[in-house]
C-alpha beads as a LAMMPS data file, in Angstrom:
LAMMPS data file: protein, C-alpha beads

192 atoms
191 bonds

1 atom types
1 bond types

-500.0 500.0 xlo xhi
-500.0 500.0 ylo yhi
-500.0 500.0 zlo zhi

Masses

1 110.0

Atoms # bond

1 1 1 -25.365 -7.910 19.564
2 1 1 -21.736 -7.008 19.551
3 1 1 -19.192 -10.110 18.951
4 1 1 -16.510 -10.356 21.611
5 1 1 -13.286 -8.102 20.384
6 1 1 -10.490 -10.680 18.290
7 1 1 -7.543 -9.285 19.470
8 1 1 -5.766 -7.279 21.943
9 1 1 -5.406 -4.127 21.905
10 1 1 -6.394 -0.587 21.684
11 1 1 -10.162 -0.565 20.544
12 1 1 -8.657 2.244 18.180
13 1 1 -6.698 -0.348 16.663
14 1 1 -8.961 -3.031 16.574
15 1 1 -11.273 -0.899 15.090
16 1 1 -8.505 0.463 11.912
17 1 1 -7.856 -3.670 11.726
18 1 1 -11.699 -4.433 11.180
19 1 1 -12.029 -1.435 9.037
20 1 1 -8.922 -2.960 6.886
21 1 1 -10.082 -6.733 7.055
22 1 1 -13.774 -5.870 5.815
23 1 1 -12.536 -2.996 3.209
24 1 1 -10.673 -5.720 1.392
25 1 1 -13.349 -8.337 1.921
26 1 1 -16.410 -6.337 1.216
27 1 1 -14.756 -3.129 -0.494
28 1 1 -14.335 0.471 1.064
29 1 1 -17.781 1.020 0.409
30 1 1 -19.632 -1.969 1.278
31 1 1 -17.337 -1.697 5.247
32 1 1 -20.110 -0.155 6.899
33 1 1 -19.973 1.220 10.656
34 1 1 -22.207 -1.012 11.670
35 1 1 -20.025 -4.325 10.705
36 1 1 -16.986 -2.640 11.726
37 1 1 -18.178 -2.134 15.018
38 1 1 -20.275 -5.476 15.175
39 1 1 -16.471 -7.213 13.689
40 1 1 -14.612 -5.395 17.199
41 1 1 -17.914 -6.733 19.401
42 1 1 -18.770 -3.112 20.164
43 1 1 -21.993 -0.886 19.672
44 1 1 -21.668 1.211 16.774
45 1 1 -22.375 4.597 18.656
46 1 1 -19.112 3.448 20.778
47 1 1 -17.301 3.622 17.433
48 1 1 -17.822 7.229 17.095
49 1 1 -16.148 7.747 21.015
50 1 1 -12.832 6.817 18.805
51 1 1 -13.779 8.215 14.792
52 1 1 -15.932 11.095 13.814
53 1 1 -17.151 9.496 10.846
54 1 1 -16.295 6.539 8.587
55 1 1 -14.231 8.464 6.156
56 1 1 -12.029 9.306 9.715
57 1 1 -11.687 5.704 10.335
58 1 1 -10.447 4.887 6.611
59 1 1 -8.182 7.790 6.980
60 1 1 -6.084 6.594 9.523
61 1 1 -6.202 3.167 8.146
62 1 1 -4.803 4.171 5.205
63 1 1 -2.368 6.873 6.485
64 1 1 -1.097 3.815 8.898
65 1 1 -0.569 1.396 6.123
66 1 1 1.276 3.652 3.904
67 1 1 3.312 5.542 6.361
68 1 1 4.798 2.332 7.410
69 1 1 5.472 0.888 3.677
70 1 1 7.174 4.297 2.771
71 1 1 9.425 4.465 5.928
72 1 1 12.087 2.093 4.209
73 1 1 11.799 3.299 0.984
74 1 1 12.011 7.173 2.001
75 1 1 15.408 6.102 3.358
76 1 1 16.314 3.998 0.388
77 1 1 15.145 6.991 -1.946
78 1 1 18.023 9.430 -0.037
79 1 1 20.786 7.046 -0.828
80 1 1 23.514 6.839 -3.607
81 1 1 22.827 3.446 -4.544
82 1 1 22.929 2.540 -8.057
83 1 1 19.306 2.429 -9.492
84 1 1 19.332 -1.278 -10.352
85 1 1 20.086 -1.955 -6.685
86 1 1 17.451 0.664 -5.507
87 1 1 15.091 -0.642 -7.782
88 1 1 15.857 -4.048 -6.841
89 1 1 15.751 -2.880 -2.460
90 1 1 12.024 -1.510 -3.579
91 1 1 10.809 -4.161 -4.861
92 1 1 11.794 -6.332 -1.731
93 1 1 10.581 -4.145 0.810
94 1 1 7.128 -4.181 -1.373
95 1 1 6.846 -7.553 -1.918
96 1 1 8.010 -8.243 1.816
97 1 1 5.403 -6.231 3.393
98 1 1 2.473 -7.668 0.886
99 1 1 3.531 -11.152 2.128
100 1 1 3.825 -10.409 5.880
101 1 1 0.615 -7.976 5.439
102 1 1 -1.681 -9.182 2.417
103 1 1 -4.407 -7.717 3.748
104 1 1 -3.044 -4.468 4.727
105 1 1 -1.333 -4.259 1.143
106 1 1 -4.646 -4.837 -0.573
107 1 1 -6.695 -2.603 1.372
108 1 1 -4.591 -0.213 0.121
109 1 1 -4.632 -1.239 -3.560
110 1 1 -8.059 -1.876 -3.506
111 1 1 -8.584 2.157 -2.471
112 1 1 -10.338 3.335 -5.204
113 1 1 -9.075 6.289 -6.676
114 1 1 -12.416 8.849 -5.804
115 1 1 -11.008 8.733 -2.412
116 1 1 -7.852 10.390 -3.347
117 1 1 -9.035 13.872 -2.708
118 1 1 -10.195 12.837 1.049
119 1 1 -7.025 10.656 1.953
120 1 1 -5.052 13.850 0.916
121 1 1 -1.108 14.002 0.780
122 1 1 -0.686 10.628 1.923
123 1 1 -2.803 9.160 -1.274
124 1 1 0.373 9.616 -3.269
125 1 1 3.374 9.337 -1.083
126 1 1 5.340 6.164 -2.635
127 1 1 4.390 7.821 -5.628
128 1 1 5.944 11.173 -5.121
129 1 1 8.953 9.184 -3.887
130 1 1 9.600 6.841 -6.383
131 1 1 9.284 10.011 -8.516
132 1 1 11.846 11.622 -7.219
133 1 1 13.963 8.861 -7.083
134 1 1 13.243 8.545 -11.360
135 1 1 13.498 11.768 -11.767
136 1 1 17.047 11.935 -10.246
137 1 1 18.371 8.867 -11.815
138 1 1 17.547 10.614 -15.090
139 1 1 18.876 13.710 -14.420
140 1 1 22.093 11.835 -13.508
141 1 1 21.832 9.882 -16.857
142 1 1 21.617 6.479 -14.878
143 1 1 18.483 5.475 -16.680
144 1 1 17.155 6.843 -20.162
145 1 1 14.738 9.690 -20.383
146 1 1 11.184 9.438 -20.490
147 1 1 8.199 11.270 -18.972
148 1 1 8.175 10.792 -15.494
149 1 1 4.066 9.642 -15.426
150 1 1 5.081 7.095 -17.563
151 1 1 8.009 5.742 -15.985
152 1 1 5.818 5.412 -12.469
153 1 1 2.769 4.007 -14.673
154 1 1 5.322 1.176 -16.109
155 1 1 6.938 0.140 -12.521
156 1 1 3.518 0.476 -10.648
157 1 1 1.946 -1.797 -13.519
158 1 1 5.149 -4.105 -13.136
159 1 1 5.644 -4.236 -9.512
160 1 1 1.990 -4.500 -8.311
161 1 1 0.364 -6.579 -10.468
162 1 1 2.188 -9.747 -8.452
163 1 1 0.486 -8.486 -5.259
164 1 1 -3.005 -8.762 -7.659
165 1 1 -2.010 -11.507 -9.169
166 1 1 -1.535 -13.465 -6.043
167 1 1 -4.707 -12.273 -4.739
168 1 1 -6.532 -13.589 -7.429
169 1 1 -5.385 -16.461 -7.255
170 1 1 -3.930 -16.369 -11.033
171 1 1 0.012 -17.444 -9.421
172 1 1 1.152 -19.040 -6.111
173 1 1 2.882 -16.481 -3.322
174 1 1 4.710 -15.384 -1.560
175 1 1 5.306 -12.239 -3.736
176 1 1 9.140 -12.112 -2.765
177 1 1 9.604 -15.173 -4.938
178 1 1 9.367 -12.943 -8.514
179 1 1 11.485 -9.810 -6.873
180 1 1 14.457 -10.580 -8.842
181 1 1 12.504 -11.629 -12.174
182 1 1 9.888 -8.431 -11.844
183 1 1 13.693 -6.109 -10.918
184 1 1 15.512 -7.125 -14.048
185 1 1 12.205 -6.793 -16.026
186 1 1 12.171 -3.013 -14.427
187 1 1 15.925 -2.471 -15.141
188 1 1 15.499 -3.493 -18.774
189 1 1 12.984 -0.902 -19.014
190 1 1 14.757 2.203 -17.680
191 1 1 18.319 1.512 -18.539
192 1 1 19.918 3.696 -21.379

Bonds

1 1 1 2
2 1 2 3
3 1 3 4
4 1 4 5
5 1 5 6
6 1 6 7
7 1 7 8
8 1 8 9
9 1 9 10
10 1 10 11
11 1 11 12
12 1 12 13
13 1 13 14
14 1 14 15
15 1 15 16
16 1 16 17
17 1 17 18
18 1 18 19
19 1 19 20
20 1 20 21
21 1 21 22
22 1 22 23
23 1 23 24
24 1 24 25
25 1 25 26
26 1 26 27
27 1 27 28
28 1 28 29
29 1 29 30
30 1 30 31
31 1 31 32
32 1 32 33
33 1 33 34
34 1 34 35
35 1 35 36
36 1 36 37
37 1 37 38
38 1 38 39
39 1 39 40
40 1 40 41
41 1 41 42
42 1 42 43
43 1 43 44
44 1 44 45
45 1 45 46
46 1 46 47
47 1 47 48
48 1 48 49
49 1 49 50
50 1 50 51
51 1 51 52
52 1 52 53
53 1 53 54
54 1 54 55
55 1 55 56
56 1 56 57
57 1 57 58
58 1 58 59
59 1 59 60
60 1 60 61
61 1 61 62
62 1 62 63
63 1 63 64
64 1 64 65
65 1 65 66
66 1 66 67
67 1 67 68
68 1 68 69
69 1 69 70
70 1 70 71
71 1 71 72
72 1 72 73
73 1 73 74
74 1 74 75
75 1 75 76
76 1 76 77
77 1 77 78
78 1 78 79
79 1 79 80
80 1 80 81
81 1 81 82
82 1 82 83
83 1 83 84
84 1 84 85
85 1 85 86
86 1 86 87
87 1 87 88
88 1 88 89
89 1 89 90
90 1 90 91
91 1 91 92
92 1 92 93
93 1 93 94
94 1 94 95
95 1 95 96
96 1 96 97
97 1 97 98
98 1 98 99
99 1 99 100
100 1 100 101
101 1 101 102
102 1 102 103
103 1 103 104
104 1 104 105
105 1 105 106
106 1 106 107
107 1 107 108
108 1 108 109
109 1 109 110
110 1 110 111
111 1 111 112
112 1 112 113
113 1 113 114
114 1 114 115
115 1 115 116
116 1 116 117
117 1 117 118
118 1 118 119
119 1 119 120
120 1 120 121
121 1 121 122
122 1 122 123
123 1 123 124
124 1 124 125
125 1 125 126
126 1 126 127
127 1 127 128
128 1 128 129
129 1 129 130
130 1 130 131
131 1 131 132
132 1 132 133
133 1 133 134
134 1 134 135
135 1 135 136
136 1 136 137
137 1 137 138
138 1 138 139
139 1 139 140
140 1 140 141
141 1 141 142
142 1 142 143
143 1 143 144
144 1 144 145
145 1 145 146
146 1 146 147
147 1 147 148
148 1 148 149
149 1 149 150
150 1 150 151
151 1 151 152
152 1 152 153
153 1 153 154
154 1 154 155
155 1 155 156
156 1 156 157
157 1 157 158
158 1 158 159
159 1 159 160
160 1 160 161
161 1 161 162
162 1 162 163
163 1 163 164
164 1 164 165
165 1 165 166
166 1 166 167
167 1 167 168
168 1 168 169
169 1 169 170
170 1 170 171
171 1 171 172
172 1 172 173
173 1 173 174
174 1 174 175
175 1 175 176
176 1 176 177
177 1 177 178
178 1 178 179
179 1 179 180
180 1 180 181
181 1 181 182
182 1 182 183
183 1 183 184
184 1 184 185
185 1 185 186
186 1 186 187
187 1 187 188
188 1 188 189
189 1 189 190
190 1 190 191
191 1 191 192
């Protein structure tokens, strides 16, 4: 039997938000239609009315999730700002959005890497922008050189491993309490 809906909303929503809850609580795999649907206190042939299949529904989860932590930091990318500043803006907005949306944040973390190839374009998007943000600042000899796979593997491993961290349980939140400390750490990295 079908518990009563938590929230308000479209069941389309409610249905990404159980999809995101239970992904980080019982991993992508282990978020089954059936306790989606049962989570939203609907029938799961009612889920496919909204989602074609379960790979739909953590599709759009995703895509929601990282369309909305990129928005700020696409617009940051197309400034002039000097990098340490950028740097530092990027690291706010990431850290501000894990601690107003931990679960959202880690559902996205958590997305193991096999799905890549079905989440598409969207998989890599802060990526590709931080990349061409890196690659810009080196081309205008504002940071020192270095392959650019290496300079997104050392701010990635910087920058999200307080998100993880916190999760774990191994330091206390909220995550915008070590921007500054994980920035400089960042700036002493890249600068010439």
């Amino acid at each position: 039997m079908p518990n009563k809906p938590t929230k308000l909303g479209s069941t389309r929503d409610n249905l990404r938000d159980a999809a995101i809850r239970l992904g980080v609580r019982d991993g992508i795999d282990g978020a089954s239609i059936r306790t989606i649907a049962r989570e939203v206190g609907i029938t799961e042939g009612a889920v496919y009315k909204h989602y074609t299949n379960k790979d739909e529904l953590i599709r759009e989860a995703y895509t929601s999730i990282v369309e909305e932590m990129a928005r700020d930091k696409a617009v940051l990318v197309k400034t002039d700002l000097p990098f340490e500043h950028a740097v530092r803006a990027w690291i706010k907005l990431t850290y501000q959005y894990f601690d107003e949306n931990a679960e959202a944040f880690s559902y996205v973390l958590l997305m193991p890497h096999r799905m890549a190839e079905r989440l598409g374009e969207v998989y890599s998007k802060q990526g590709q922008l931080f990349r061409s943000f890196f690659v810009r600042s080196m081309q205008e000899k504002k940071i020192r050189q270095m392959d650019p796979d290496l300079g997104i593997a050392l701010f990635t491993g910087m920058v999200l491993n307080i998100p993880r961290l916190i999760n774990d349980g191994s330091i206390p939140g909220p995550a915008s309490t070590y921007t500054d400390e994980i920035a400089d750490a960042v700036i002493r990295v890249f600068s010439i």
